[in-house]
Residue, then its C-alpha position, 0 to 999 in steps of 0.5 A: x464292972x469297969x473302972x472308972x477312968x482316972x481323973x486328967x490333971x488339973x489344968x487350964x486350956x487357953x487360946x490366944x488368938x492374934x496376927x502375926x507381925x512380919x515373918x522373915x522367910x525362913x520363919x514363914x517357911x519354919x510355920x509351914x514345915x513344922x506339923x507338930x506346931x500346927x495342931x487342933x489339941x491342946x497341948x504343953x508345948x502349944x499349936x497353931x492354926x493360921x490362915x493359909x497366908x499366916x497373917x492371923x493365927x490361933x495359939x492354944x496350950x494347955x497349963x499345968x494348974x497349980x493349987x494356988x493359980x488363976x486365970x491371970x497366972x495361966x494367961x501369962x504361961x500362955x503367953x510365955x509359951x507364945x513368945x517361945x517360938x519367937x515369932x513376931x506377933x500381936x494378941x488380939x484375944x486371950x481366952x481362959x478356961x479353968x478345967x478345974x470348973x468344969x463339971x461332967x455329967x456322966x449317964x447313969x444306969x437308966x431305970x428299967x421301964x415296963 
């Protein structure tokens, strides 16, 4: 018999999407550089995916949820983690998902049929 996989904490996956304002070279040179910063997961620390010119960009980071917070408290961490790398933006979109909503339906044993 396996043991069923322990349960991912409680958190929030939210994606900013938005256009980035005027990037100096080196923070242009700094986007491109830096893998770690463009992935598709979602992560703490936030990823990036941009067109090729980086004029859009999509931002998506993974909040701890705590007991008491909402989908308003996840969109301002979310926004403070943007605002960590310094690059000058717009947001164009916030969207919110509670994990903690999300309700997965395993497959059972399916009944032997003869």
């Amino acid at each position: 018999m396996t043991t069923p996989a322990p349960a991912p904490a409680p958190a929030f996956r939210v994606t900013i999407r938005g256009k980035f304002g005027d990037l100096t070279d080196p923070q242009r040179a700094a986007l491109r550089g830096d893998a770690d910063a463009f992935q598709i997961a979602f992560t703490e620390a936030g990823a990036f995916a941009a067109d090729a010119t980086l004029a859009v960009f999509s931002f998506r980071v993974q909040i701890p949820a705590e007991p008491d917070d909402d989908e308003d408290t996840a969109g301002l961490k979310a926004l403070a983690a943007l605002e960590s790398y310094g690059f000058p933006h717009e947001v164009l979109r916030i969207a919110v998902t509670d994990m903690r909503e999300i309700k997965i339906k395993r497959k059972g044993k399916r009944p032997v049929v003869r």
